[in-house]
C-alpha positions as CSV (number, residue, x, y, z in Angstrom):
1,X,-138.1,-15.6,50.6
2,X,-135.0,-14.1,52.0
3,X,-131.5,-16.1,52.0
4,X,-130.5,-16.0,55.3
5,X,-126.5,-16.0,55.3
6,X,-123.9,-17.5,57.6
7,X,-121.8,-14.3,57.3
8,X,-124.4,-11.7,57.9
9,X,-124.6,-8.7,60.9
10,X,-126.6,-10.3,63.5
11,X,-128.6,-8.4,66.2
12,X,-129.3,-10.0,69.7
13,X,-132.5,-10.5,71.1
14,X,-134.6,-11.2,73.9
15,X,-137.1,-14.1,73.2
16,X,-139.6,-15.9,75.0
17,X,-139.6,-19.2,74.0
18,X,-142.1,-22.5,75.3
19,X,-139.2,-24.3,77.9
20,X,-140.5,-27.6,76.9
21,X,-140.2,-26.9,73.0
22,X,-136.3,-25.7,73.8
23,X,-135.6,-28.8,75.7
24,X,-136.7,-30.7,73.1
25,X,-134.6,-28.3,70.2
26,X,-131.4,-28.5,72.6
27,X,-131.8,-32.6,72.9
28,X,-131.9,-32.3,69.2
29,X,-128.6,-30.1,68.3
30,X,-131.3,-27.6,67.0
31,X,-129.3,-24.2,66.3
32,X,-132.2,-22.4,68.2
33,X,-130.7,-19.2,67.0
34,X,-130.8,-20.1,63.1
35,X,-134.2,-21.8,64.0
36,X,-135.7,-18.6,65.0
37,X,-134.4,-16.6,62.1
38,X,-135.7,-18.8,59.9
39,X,-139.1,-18.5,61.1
40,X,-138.7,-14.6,61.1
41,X,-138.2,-14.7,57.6
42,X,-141.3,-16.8,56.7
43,X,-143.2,-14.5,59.2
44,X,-142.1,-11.8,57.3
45,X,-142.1,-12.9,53.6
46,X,-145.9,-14.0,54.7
47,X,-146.5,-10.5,55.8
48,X,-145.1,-8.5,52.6
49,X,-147.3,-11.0,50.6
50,X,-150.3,-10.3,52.3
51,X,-149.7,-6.6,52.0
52,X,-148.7,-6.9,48.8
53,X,-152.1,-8.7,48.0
54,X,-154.2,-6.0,49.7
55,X,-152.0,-3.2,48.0
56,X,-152.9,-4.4,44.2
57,X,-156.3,-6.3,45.1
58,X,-158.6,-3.7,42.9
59,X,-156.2,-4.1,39.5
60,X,-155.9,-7.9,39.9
61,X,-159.9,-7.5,39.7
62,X,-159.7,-5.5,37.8
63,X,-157.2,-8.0,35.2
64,X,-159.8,-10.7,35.9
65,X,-163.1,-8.8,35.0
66,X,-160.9,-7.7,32.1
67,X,-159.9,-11.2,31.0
68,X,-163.4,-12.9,32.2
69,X,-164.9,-10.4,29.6
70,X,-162.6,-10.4,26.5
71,X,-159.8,-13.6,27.3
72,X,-156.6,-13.7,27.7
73,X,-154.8,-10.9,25.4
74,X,-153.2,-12.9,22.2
75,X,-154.1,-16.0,23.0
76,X,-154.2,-16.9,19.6
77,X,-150.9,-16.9,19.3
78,X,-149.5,-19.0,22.2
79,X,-148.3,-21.8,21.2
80,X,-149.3,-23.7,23.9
């Protein structure tokens, strides 16, 4: 996942956010701001991951038919 930095450009935005869930983070001294970025970046990592998956879903089949078939390359050798 991405570092989020204290030092890095930020961009305002417009959010629409539950008023009883920011009560509650503003009774709380939740940084509402830093909150929400964090979120982003899951929302995001998530996302490339799940691309990612679908991207290279035929040759990681394809690896496990492969291994399935014939077993892990050099496996004799691992020590382990």
């Amino acid at each position: 996942m991405r570092k989020i930095t204290a030092n890095a450009v930020r961009q305002p935005a417009n959010l629409s956010i539950d008023s009883q869930l920011m009560r509650e983070a503003k009774g709380l001294n939740v940084n509402v701001s830093r909150a929400a970025e964090a979120g982003i970046a899951e929302a995001v990592a998530a996302e490339k991951t799940r691309l990612w998956k679908l991207e290279n879903h035929a040759t990681m089949d394809a690896w496990n038919d492969y291994v399935e078939k014939h077993g892990i390359p050099r496996s004799q050798h691992r020590q382990f």
